[in-house]
Residue, then its C-alpha position, 0 to 999 in steps of 0.5 A: x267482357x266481350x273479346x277485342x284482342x287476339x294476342x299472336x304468338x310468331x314462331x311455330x304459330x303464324x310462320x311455319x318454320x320448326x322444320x327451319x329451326x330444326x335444320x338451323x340446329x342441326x347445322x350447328x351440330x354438324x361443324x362441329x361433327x356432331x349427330x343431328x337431332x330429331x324432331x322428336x329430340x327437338x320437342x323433348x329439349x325445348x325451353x325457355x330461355x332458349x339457352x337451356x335448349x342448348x345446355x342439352x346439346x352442348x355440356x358445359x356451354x360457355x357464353x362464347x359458345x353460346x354467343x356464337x350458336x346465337x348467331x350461327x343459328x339466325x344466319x341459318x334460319x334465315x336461309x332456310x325460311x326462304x323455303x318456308x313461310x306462313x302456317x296454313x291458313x294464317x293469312x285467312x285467319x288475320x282476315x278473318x279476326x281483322x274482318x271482326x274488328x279484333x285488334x291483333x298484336x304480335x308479342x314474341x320472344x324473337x327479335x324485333x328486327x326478325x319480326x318485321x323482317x318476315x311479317x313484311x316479307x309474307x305480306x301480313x305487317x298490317x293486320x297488327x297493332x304492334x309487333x313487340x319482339x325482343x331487343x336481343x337474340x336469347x329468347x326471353x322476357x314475352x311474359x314480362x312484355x306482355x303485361x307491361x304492354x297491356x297495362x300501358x295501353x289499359x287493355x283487360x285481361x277479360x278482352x283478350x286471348x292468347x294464340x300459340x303453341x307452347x307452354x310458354x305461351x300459356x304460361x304468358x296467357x296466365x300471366x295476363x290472366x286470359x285464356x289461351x288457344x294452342x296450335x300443335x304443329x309448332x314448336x312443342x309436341x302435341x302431348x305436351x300441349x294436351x296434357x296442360x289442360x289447355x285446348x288444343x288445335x291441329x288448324x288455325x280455322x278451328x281457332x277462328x270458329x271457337x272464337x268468332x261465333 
């Protein structure tokens, strides 16, 4: 079945914001006179749902406190990402794939208010679809959303391929049933991309030439 679907994961993947993820968490850290963690530190805690990143920084965490970092944490990000933007190469790539008549869609873990926000604010909104997020700030349900959305819209697992770059990601391809190409300079470090078995890419142009021939 020929491909006519490039399902986009956002954070770590189209915008290049670990670096701005990395600061917003450390700042959390430091009103409460706690060291900073590293990016390696960060590789090593990440998970889905986020809450238990936290559970590695704060023991025990309480719901307040959690609630509270939440927001903390987006107030952070925001200010950081003024500094950063879109992961080298994106915007050529949405090109790219729009220029081949792929359908794109977002489908994220994030907020959805979060996702339009910043699509608009690096000028790529309109080379998806749709941009499907989460109604909250916790970071979950992407695998659960994925496969809804597609059986809605009857789009075969056989049409598509998920980009992104974590476990999660691929674990959202295996739910669909769809093969998966990972970016190691997001969100989860490259060993552990390498020893999923997936393939794996340090350039989003080596993903546009193993998927338009």
């Amino acid at each position: 079945m020929p491909l006519t679907t490039i399902i986009w994961d956002w954070n770590g993947t189209l915008a290049d914001d670990v670096g701005v993820a990395l600061q917003s968490v450390n700042d959390i850290l430091a009103r409460r006179s706690r060291l900073p963690i590293t990016l390696s530190d960060y590789y090593s805690y990440i998970d889905t749902p986020i809450r238990r990143f936290y559970e590695h920084l704060f023991s025990p965490l309480s719901d307040e406190l959690f609630d509270q970092i939440l927001i903390e944490f987006n107030e952070g990000y925001r200010l950081h990402m003024d500094a950063t933007g879109l992961m080298p190469g994106a915007a050529e790539t949405l090109e790219s794939f729009r220029q081949n008549g792929l359908r794109q869609l977002v489908i994220s873990s994030s907020h959805t208010g979060e996702l339009l926000h910043f699509s608009r604010l690096f000028g790529v909104e309109q080379y998806f679809d749709r941009i499907l997020g989460a109604e909250d700030f916790q970071a979950a349900g992407k695998v659960e959303m994925a496969c809804r959305f597609l059986r809605e819209q009857g789009i075969q697992p056989g049409e598509c391929v998920v980009i992104g770059d974590t476990l999660h990601d691929r674990d959202m391809a295996k739910a669909i049933g769809c093969p998966v190409c990972l970016l190691d300079r997001g969100h989860q470090g490259r060993a552990e991309l390498v020893a999923s078995g997936e393939p794996v890419f340090h350039n989003l142009n080596e993903i546009v030439e193993k998927l338009i021939q």
